[in-house]
C-alpha positions in Angstrom: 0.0 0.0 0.0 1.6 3.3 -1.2 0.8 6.4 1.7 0.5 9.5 0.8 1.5 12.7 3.2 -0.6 15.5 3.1 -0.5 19.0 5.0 -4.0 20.2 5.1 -7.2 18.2 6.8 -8.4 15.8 3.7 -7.5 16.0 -0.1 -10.1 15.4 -2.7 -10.5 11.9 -3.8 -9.6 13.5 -7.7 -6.3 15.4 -6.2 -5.4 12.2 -4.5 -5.2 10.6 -7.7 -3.0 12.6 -9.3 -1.2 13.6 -6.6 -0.7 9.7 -6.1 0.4 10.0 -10.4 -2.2 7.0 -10.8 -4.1 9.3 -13.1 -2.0 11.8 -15.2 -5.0 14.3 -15.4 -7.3 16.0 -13.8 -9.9 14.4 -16.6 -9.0 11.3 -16.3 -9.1 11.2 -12.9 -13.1 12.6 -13.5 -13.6 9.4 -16.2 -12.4 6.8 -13.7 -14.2 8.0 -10.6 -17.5 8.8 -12.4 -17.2 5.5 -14.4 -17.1 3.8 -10.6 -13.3 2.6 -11.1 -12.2 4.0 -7.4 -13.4 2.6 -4.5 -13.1 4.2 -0.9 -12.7 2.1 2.2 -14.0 -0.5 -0.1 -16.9 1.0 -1.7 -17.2 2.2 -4.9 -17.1 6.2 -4.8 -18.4 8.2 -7.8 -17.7 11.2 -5.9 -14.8 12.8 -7.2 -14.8 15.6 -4.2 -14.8 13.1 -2.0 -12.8 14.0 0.8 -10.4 11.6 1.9 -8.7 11.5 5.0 -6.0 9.4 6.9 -7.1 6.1 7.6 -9.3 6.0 4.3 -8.1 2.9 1.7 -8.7 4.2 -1.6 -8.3 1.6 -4.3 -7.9 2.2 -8.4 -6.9 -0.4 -11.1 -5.5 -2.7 -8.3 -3.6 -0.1 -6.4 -4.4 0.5 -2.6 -3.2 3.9 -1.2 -3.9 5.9 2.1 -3.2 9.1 3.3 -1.5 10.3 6.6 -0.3 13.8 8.1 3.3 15.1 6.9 4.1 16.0 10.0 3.0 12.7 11.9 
């Protein structure tokens, strides 16, 4: 599982993505979470504003990330 460190509260499942570079655009990112490719915590999400914060799994094309605090 790949974590992510962020420095504000939650990132948008759609940032996550990219930030994550599983999704090279901000349009693809749209496409794959509308389409009901991404799953949070194990349900699908078709939210792409989501927001996700640490301790969510989100899943995408069989890669699991989380996210966690940069300055934990």
């Amino acid at each position: 599982m790949k974590i992510i460190e962020i420095t504000t509260e939650f990132i948008k499942l759609q940032d996550l993505l990219k930030l994550a570079s599983l999704v090279s655009t901000g349009g693809e990112a749209k496409i794959a979470v509308v389409d009901g490719q991404v799953t949070v915590n194990g349900e699908v999400c078709e939210q792409r504003g989501k927001k996700i914060r640490p301790g969510d799994i989100v899943a995408y094309r069989g890669r699991e990330l989380t996210v966690t605090y940069a300055d934990q």
